[in-house]
PDBQT receptor file of N, H, CA, C and O in Angstrom, charges set to zero:
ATOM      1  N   UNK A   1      26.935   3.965 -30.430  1.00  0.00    +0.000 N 
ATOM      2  CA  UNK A   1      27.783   5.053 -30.003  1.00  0.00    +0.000 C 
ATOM      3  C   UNK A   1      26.882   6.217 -29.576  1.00  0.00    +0.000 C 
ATOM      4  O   UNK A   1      26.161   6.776 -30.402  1.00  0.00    +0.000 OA
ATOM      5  N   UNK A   2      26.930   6.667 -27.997  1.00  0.00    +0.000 N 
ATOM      6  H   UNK A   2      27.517   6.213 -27.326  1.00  0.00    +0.000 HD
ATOM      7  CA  UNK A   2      26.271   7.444 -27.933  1.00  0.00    +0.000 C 
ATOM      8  C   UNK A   2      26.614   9.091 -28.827  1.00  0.00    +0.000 C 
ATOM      9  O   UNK A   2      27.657   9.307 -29.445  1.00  0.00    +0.000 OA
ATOM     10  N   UNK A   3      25.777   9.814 -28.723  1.00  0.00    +0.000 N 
ATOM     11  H   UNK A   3      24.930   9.639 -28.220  1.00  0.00    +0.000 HD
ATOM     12  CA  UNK A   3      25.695  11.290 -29.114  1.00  0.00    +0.000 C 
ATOM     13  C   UNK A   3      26.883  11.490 -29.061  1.00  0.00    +0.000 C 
ATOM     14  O   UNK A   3      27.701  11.326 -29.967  1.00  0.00    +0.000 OA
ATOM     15  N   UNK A   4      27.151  12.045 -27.462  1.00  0.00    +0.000 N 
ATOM     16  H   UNK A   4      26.487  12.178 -26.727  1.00  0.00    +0.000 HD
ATOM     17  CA  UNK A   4      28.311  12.301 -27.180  1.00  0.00    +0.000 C 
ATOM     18  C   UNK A   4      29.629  12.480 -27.811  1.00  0.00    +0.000 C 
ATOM     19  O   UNK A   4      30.205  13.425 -28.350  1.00  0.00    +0.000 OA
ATOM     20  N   UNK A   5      29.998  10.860 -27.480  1.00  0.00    +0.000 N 
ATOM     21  H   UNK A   5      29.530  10.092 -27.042  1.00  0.00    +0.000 HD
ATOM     22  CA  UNK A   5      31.140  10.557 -28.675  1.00  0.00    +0.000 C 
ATOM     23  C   UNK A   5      31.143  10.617 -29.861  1.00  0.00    +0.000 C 
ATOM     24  O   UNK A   5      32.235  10.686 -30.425  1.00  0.00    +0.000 OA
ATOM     25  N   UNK A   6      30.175  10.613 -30.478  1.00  0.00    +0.000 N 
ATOM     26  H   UNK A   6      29.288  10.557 -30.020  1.00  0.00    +0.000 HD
ATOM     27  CA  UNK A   6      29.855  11.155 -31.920  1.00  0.00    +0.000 C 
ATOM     28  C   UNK A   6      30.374  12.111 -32.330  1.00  0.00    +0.000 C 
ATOM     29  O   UNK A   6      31.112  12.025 -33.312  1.00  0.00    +0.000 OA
ATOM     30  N   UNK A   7      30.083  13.612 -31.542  1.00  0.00    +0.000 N 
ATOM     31  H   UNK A   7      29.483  13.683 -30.745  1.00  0.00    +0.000 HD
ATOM     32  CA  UNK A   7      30.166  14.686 -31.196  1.00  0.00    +0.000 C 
ATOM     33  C   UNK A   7      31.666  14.538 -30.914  1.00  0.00    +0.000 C 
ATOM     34  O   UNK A   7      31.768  15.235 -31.923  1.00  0.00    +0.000 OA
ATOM     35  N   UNK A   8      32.984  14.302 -30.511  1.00  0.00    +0.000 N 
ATOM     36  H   UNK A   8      32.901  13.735 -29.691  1.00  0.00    +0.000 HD
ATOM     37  CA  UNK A   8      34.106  14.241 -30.200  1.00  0.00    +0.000 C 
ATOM     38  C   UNK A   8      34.762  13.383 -31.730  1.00  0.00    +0.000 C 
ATOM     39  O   UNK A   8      35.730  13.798 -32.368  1.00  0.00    +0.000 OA
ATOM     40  N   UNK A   9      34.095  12.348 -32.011  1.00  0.00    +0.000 N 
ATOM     41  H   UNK A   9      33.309  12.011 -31.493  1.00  0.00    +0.000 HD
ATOM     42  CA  UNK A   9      34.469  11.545 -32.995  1.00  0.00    +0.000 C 
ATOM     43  C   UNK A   9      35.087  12.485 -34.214  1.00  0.00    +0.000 C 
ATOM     44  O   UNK A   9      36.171  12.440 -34.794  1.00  0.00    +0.000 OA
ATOM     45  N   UNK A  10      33.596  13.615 -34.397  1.00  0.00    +0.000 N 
ATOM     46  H   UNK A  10      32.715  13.652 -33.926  1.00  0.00    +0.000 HD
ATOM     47  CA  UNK A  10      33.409  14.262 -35.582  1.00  0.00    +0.000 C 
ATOM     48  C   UNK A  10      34.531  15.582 -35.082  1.00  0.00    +0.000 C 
ATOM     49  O   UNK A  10      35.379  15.920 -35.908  1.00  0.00    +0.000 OA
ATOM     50  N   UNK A  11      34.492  16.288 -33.727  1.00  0.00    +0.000 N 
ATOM     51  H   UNK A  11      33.804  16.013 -33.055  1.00  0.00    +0.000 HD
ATOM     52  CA  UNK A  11      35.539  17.071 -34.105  1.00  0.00    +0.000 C 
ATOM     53  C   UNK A  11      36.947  16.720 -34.683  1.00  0.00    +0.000 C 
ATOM     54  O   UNK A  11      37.598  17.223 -35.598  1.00  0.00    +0.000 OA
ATOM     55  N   UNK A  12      37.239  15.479 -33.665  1.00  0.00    +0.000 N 
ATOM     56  H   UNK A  12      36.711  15.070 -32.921  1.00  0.00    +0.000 HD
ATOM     57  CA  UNK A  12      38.537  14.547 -33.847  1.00  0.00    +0.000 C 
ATOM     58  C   UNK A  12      39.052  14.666 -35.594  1.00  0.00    +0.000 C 
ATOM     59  O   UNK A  12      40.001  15.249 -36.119  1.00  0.00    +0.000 OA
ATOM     60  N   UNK A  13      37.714  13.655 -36.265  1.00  0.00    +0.000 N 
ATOM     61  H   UNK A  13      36.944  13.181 -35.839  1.00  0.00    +0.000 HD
ATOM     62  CA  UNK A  13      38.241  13.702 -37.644  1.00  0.00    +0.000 C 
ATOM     63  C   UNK A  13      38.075  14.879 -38.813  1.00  0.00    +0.000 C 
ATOM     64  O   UNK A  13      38.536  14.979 -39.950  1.00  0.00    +0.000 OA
ATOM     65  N   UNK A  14      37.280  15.648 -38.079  1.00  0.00    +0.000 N 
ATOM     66  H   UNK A  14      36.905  15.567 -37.155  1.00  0.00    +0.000 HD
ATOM     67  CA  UNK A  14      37.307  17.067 -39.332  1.00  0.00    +0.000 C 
ATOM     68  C   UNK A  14      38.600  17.885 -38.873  1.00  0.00    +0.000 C 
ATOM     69  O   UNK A  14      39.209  18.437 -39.789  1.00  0.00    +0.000 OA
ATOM     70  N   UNK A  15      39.114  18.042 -37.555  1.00  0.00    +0.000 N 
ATOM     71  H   UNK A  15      38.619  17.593 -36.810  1.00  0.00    +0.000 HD
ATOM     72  CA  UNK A  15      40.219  18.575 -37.240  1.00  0.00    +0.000 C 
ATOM     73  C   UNK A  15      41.518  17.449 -37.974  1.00  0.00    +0.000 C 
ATOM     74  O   UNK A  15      42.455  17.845 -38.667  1.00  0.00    +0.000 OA
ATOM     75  N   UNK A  16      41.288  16.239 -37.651  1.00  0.00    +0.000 N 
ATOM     76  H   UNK A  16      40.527  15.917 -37.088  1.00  0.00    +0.000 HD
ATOM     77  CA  UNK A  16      42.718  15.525 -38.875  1.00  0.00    +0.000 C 
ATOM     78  C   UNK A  16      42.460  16.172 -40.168  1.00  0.00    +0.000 C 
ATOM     79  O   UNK A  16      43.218  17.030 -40.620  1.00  0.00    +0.000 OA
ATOM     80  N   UNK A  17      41.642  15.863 -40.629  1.00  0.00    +0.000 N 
ATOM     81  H   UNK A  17      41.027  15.166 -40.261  1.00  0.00    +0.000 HD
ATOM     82  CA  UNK A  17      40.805  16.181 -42.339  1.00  0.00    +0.000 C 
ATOM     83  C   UNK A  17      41.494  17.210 -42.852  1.00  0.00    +0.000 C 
ATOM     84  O   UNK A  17      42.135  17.222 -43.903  1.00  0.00    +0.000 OA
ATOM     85  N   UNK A  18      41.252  18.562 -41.635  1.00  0.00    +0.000 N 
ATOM     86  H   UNK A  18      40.731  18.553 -40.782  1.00  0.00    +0.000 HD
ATOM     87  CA  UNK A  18      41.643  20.027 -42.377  1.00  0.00    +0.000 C 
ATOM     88  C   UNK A  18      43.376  20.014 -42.153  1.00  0.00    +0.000 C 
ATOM     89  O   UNK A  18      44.137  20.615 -42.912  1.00  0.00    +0.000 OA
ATOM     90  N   UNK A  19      43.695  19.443 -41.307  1.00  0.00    +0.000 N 
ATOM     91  H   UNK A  19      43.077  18.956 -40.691  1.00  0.00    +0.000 HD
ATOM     92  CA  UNK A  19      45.464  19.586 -41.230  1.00  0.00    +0.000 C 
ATOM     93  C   UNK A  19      45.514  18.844 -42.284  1.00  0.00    +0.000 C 
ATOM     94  O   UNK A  19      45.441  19.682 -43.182  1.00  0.00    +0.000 OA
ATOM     95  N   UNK A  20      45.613  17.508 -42.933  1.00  0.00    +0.000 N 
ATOM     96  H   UNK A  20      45.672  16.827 -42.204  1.00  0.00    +0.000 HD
ATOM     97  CA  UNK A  20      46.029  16.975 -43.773  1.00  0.00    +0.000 C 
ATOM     98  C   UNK A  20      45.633  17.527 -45.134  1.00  0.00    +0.000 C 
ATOM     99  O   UNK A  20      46.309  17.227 -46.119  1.00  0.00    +0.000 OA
ATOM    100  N   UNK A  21      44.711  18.215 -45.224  1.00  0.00    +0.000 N 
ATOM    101  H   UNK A  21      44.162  18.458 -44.425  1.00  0.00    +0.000 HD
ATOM    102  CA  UNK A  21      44.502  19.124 -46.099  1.00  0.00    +0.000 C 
ATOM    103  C   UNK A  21      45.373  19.882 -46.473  1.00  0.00    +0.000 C 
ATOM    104  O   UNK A  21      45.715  19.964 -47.652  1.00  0.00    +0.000 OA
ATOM    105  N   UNK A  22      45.903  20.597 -45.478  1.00  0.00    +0.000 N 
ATOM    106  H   UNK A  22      45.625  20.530 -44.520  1.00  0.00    +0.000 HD
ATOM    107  CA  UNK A  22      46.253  21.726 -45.632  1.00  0.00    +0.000 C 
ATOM    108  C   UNK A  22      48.121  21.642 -45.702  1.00  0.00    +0.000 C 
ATOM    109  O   UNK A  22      48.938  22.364 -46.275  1.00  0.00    +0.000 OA
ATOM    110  N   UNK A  23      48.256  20.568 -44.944  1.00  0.00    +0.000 N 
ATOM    111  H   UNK A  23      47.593  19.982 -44.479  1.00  0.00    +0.000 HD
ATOM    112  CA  UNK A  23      49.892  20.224 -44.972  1.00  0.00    +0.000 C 
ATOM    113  C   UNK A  23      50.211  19.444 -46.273  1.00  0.00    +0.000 C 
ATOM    114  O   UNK A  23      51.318  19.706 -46.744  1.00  0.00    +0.000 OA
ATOM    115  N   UNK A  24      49.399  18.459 -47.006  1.00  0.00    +0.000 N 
ATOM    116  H   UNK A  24      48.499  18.247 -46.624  1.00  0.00    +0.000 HD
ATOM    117  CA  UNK A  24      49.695  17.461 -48.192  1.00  0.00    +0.000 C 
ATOM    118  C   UNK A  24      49.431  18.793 -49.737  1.00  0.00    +0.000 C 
ATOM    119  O   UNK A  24      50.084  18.620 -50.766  1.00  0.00    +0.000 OA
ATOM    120  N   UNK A  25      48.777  19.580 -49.660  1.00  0.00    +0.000 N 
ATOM    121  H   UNK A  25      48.246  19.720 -48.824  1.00  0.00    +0.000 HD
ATOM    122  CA  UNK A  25      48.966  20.189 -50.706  1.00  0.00    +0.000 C 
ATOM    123  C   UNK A  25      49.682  21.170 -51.116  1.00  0.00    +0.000 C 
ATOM    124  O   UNK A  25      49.836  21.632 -52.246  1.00  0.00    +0.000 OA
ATOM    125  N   UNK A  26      50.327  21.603 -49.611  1.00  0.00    +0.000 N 
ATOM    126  H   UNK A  26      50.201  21.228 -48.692  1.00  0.00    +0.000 HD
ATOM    127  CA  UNK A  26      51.566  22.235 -49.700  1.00  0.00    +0.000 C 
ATOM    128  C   UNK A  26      52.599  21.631 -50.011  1.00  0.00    +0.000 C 
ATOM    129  O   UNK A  26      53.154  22.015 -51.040  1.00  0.00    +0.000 OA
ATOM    130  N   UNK A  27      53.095  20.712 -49.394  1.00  0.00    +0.000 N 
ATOM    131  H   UNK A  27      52.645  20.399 -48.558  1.00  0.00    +0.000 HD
ATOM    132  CA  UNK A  27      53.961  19.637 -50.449  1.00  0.00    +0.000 C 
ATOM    133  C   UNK A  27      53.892  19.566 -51.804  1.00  0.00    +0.000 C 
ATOM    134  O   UNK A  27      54.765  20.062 -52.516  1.00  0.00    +0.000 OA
ATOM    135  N   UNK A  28      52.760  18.890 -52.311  1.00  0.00    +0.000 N 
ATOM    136  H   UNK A  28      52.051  18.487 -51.732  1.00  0.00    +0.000 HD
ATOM    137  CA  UNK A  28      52.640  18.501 -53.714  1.00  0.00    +0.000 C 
ATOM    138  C   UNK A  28      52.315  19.511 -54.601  1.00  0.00    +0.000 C 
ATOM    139  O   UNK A  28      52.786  19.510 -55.738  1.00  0.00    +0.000 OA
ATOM    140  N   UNK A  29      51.249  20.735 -54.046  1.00  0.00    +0.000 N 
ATOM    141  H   UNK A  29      50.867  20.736 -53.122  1.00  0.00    +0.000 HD
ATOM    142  CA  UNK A  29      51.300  21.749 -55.433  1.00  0.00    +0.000 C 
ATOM    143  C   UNK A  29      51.862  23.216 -55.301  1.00  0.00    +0.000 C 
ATOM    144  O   UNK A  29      52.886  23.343 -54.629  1.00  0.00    +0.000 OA
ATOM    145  N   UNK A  30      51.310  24.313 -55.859  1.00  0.00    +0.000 N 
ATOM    146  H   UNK A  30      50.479  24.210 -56.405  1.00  0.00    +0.000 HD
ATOM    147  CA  UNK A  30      51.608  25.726 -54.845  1.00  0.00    +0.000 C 
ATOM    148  C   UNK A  30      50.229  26.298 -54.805  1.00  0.00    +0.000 C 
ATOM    149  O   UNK A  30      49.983  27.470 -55.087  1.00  0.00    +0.000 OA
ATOM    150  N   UNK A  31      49.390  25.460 -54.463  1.00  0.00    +0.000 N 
ATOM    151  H   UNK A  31      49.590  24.508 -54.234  1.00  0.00    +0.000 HD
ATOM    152  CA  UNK A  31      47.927  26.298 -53.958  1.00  0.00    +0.000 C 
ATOM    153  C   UNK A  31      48.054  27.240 -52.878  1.00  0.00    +0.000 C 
ATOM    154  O   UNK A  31      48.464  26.849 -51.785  1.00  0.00    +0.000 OA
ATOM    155  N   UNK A  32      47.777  28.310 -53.054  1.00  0.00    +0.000 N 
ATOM    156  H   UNK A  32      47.444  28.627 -53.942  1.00  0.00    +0.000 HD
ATOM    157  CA  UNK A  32      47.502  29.939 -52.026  1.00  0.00    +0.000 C 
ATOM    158  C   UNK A  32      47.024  29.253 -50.857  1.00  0.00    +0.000 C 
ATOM    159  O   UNK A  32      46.193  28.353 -50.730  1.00  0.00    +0.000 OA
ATOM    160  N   UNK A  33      47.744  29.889 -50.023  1.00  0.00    +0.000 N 
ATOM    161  H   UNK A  33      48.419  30.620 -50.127  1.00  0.00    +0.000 HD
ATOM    162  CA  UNK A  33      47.137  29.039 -48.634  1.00  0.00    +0.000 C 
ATOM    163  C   UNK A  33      45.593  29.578 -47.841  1.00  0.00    +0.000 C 
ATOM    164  O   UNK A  33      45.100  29.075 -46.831  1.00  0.00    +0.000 OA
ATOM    165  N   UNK A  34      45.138  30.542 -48.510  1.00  0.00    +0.000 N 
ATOM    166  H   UNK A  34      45.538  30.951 -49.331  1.00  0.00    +0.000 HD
ATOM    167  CA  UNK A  34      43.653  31.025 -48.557  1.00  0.00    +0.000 C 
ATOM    168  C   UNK A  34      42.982  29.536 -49.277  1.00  0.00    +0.000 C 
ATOM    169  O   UNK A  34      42.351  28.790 -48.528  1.00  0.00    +0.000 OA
ATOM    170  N   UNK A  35      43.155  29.159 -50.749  1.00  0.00    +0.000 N 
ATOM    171  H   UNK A  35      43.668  29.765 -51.357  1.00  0.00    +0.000 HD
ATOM    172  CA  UNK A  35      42.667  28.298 -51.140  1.00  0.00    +0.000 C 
ATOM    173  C   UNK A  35      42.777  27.233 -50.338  1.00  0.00    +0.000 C 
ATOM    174  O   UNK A  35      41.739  27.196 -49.678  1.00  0.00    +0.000 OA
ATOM    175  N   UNK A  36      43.490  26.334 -50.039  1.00  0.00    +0.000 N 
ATOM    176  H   UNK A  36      44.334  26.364 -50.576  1.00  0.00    +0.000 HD
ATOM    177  CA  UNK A  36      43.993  25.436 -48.422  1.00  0.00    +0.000 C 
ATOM    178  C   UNK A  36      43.595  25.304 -47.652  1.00  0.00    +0.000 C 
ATOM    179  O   UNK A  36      43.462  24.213 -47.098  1.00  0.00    +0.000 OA
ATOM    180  N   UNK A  37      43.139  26.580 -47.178  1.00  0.00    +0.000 N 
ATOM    181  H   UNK A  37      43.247  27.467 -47.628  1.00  0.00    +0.000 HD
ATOM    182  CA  UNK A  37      42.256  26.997 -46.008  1.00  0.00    +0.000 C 
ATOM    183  C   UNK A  37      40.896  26.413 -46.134  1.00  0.00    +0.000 C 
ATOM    184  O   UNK A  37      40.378  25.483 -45.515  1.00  0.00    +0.000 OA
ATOM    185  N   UNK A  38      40.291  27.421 -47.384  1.00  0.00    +0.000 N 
ATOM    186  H   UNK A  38      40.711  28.177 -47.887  1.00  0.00    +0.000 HD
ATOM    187  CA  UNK A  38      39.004  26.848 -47.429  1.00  0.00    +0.000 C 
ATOM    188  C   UNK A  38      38.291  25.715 -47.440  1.00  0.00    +0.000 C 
ATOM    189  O   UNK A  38      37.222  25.439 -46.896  1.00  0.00    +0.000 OA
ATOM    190  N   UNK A  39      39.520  24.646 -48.612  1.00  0.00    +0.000 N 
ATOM    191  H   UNK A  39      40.388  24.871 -49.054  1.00  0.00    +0.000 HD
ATOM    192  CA  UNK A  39      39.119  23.353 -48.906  1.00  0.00    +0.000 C 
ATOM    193  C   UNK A  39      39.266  22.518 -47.893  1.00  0.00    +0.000 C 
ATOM    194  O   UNK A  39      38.404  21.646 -47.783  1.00  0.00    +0.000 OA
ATOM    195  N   UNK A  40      40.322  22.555 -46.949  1.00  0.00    +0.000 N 
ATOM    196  H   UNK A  40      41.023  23.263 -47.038  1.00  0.00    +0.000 HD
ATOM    197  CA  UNK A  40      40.686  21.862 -45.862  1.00  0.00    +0.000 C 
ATOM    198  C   UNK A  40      39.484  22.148 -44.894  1.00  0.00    +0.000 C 
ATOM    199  O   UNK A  40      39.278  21.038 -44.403  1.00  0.00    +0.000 OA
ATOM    200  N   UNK A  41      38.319  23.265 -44.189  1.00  0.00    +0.000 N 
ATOM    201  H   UNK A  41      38.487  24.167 -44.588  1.00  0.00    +0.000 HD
ATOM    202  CA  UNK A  41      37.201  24.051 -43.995  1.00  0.00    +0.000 C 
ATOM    203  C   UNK A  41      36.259  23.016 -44.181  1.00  0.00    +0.000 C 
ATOM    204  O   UNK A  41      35.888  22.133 -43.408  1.00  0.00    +0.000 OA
ATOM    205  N   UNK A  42      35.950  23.271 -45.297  1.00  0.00    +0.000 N 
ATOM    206  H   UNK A  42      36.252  23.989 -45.925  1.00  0.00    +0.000 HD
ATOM    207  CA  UNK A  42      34.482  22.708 -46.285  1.00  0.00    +0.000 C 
ATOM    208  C   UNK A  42      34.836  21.216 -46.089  1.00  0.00    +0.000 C 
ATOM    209  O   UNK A  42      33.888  20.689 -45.507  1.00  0.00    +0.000 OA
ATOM    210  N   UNK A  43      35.875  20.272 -46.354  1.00  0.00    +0.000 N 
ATOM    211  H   UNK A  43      36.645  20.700 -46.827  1.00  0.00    +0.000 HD
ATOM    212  CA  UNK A  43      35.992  18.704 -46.261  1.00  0.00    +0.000 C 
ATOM    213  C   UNK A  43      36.017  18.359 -44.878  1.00  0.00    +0.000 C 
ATOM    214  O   UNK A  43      35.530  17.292 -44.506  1.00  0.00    +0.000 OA
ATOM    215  N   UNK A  44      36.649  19.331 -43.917  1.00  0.00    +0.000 N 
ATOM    216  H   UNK A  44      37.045  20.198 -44.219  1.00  0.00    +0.000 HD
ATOM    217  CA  UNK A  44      36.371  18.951 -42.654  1.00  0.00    +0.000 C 
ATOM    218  C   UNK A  44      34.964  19.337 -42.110  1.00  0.00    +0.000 C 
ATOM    219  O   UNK A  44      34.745  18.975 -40.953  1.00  0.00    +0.000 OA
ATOM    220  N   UNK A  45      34.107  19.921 -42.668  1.00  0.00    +0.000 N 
ATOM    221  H   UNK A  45      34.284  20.215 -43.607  1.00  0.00    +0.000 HD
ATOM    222  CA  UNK A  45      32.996  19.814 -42.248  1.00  0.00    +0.000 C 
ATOM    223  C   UNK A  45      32.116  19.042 -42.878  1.00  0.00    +0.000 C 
ATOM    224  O   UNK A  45      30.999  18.970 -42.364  1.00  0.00    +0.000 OA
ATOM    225  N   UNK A  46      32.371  18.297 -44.097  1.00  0.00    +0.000 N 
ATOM    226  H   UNK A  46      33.278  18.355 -44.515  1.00  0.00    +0.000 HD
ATOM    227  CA  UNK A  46      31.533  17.399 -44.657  1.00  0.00    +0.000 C 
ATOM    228  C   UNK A  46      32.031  16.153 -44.005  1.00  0.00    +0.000 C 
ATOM    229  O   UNK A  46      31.151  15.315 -43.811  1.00  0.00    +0.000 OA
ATOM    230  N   UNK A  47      33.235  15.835 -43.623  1.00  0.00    +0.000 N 
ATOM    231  H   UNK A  47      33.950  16.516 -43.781  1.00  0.00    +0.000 HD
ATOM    232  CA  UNK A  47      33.735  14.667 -42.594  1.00  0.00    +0.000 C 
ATOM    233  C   UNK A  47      32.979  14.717 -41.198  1.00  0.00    +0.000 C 
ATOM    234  O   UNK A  47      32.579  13.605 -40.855  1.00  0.00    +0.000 OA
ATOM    235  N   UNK A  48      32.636  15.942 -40.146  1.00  0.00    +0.000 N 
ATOM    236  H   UNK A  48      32.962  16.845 -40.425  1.00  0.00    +0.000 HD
ATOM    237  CA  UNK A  48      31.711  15.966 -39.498  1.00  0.00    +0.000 C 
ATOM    238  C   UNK A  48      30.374  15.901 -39.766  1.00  0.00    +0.000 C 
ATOM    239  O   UNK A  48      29.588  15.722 -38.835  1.00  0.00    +0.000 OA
ATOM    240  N   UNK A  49      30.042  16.001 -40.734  1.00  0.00    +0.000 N 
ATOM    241  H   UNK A  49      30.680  16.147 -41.490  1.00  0.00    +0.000 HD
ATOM    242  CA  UNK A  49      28.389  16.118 -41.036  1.00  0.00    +0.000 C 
ATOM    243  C   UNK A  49      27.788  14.274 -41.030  1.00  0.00    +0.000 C 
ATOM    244  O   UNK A  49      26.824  13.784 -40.441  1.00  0.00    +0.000 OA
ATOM    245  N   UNK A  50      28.991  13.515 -42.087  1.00  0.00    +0.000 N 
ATOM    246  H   UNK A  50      29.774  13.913 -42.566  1.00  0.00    +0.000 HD
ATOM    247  CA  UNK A  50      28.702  12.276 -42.137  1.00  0.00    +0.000 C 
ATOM    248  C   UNK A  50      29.009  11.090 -40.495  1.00  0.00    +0.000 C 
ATOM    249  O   UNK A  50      28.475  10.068 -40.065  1.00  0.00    +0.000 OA
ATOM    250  N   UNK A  51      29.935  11.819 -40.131  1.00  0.00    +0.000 N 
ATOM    251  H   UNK A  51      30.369  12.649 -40.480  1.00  0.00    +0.000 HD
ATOM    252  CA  UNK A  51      30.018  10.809 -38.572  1.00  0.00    +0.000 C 
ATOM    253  C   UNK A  51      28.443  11.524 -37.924  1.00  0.00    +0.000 C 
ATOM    254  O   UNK A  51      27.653  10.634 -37.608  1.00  0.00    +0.000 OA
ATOM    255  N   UNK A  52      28.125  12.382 -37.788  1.00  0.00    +0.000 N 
ATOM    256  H   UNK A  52      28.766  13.105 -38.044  1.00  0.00    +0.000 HD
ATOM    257  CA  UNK A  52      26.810  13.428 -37.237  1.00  0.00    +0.000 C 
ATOM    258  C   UNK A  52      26.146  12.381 -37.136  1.00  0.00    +0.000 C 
ATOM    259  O   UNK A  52      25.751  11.816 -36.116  1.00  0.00    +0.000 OA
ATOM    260  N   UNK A  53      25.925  11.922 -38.964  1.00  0.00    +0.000 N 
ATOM    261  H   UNK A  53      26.247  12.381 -39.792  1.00  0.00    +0.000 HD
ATOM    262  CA  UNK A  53      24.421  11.553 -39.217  1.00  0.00    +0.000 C 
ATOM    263  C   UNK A  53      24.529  10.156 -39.317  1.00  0.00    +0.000 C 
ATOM    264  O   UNK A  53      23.528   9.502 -39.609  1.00  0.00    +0.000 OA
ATOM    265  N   UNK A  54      25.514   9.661 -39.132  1.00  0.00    +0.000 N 
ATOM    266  H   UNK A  54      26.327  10.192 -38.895  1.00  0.00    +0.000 HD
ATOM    267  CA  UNK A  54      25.522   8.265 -39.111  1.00  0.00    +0.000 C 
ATOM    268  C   UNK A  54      24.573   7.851 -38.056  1.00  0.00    +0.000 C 
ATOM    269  O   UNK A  54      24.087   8.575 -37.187  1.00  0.00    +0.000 OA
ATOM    270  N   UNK A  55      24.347   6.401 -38.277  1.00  0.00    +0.000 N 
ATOM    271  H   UNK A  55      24.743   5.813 -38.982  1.00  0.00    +0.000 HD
ATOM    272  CA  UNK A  55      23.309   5.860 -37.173  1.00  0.00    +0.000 C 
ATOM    273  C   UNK A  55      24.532   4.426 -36.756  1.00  0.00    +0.000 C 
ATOM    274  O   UNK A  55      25.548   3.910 -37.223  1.00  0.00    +0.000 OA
ATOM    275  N   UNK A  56      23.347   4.241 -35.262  1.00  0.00    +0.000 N 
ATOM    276  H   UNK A  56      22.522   4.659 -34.883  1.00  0.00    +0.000 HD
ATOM    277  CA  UNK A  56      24.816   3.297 -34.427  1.00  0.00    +0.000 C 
ATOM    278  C   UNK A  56      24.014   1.722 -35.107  1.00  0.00    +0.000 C 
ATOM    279  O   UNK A  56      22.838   1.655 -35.464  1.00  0.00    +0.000 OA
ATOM    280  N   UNK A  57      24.835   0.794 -35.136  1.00  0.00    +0.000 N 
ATOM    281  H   UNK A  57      25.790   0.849 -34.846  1.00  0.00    +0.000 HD
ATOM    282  CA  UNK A  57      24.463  -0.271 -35.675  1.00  0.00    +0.000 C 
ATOM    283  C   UNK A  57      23.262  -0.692 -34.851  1.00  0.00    +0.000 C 
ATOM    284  O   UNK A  57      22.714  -0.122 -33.908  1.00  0.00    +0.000 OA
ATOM    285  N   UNK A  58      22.972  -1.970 -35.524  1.00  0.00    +0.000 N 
ATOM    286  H   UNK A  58      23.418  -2.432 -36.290  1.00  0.00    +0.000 HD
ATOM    287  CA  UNK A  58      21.491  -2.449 -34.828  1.00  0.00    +0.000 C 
ATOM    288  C   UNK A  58      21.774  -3.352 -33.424  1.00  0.00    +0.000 C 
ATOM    289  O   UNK A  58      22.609  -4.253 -33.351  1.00  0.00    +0.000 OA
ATOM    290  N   UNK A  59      20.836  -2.880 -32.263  1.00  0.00    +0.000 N 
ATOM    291  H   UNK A  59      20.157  -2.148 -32.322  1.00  0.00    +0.000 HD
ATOM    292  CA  UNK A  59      21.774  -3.532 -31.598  1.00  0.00    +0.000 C 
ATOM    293  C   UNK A  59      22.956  -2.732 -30.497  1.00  0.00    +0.000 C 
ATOM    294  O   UNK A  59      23.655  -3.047 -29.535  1.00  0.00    +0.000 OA
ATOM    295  N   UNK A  60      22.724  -1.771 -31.155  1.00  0.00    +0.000 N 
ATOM    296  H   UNK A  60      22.156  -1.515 -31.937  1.00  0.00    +0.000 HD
ATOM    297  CA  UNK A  60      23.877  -0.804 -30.206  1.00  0.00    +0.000 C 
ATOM    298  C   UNK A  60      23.066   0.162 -29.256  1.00  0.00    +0.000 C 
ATOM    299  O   UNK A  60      21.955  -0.098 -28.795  1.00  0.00    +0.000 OA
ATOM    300  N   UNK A  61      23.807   1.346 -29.028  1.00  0.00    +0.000 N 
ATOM    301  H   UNK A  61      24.710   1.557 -29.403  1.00  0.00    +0.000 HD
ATOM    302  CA  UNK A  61      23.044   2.341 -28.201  1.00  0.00    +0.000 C 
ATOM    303  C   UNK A  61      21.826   2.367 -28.371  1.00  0.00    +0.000 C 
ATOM    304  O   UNK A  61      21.702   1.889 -29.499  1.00  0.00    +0.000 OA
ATOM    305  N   UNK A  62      20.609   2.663 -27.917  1.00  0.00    +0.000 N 
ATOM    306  H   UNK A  62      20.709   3.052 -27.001  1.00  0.00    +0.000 HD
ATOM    307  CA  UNK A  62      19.677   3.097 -27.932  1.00  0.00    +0.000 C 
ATOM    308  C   UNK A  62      19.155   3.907 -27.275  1.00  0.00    +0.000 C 
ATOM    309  O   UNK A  62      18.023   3.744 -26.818  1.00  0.00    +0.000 OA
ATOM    310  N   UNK A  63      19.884   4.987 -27.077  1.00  0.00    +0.000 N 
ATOM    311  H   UNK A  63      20.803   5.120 -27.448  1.00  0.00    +0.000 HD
ATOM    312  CA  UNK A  63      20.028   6.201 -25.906  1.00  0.00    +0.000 C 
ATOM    313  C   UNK A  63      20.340   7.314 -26.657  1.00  0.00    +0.000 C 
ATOM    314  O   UNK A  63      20.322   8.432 -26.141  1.00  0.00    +0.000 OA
ATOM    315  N   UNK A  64      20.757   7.059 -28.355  1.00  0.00    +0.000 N 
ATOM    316  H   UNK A  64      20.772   6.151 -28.774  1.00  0.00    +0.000 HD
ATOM    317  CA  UNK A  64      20.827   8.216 -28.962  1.00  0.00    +0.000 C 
ATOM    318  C   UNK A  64      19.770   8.839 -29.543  1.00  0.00    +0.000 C 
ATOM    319  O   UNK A  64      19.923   9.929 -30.096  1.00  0.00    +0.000 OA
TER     320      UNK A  64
């Protein structure tokens, strides 16, 4: 997988990450939606950090 899509991959799923964050714990608890905010924040950027640094299988791109 080149860079690129990597780069789209990771906005893609830290942007799901922080909505589902932020919509499922409003349902289930009454966390401050400051708190919500943040955690939904911080997990969507640890969800981008790991697609980032992933490497493409063996065999794949070699252009990254």
């Amino acid at each position: 997988m080149t860079r690129d899509r990597r780069s789209w991959l990771a906005v893609v799923l830290s942007a799901i990450t922080a909505i589902v964050l932020d919509i499922f714990p409003d349902a289930a608890t009454s966390f401050p939606m400051l708190h919500r905010w943040v955690i939904a924040i911080i997990l969507g950027a640890a969800v981008a950090a790991v697609v980032l640094r992933s490497r493409p299988p063996m065999g794949g791109d070699s252009r990254d």
